[in-house]
C-alpha positions, 0 to 999 in steps of 0.5 A: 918813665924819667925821674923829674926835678924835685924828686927823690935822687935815688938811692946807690952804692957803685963801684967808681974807677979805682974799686971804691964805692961812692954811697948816695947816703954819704953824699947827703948834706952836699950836692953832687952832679951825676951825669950819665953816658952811654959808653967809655971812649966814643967821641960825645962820651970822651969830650963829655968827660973832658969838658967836666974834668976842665972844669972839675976844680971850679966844681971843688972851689964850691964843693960840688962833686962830679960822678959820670956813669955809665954801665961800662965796668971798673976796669974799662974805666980806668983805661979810659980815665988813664987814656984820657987823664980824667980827675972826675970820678966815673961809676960803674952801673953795671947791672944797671940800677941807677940808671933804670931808677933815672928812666935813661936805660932806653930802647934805642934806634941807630940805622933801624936796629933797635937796641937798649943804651943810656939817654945821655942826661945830667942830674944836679942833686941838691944837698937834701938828695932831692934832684934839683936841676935835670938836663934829659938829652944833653948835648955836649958842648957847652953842657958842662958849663951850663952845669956848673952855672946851675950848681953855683946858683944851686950852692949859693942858694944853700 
């Protein structure tokens, strides 16, 4: 079942692209967007992760971080950071725990095979670490401005 607005972000400790490890506990205090992709460099995930590396310093200007995460693996997202000159930091969910605790590690369906992936979703946690805004199935263009929108609202407000 997908975790709904006003609950609990839960809590993680993963791997960004450089090794580093992003804490849920050591982002309390601010709010923070996770936004969750299938797969590093297939054409949605690409222009995902560069609509929001556009606009990453207007998410600085209001001290809203921005992770994207997917179960690729550290090494995968380096090249894909490096690929594409990425600023946002990606997180490796390797094993898959944040993204069953969001409900989004989902059995899929492409040309009648059935298989499990990410259901692409966006998550703009409030500084409480409660999730204050939910995006489930997004679609890519214009997602990530829409986004921002909200953490400006959400920033305002705070």
């Amino acid at each position: 079942m997908p975790i709904s607005a006003g609950e609990p972000c839960p809590t993680f400790n993963l791997p960004d692209d450089h090794g580093a490890v992003v804490a849920s506990d050591d982002l309390l205090g601010k709010p923070y967007v996770l936004y969750f992709y299938p797969k590093d460099d297939t054409s949605g995930c690409t222009l995902e992760a560069v609509e929001f590396t556009r606009l990453k310093s207007e998410f600085d200007a209001i001290g809203v971080p921005v992770f994207g995460v997917s179960p690729d693996p550290v090494k995968k997202h380096g090249k894909f950071r490096d690929k594409h000159e990425l600023t946002v930091r990606l997180l490796s969910d390797e094993e898959k725990t944040l993204l069953s605790a969001f409900g989004i590690w989902v059995e899929k369906s492409m040309y009648g095979r059935k298989y499990m992936g990410v259901e692409r979703t966006t998550a703009l946690v409030a500084p409480d670490g409660t999730v204050a805004r939910l995006w489930p199935k997004v679609k890519v263009p214009g997602h990530a401005e829409e986004v921002l929108k909200a953490a400006r609202q959400l920033s305002a407000a705070t």
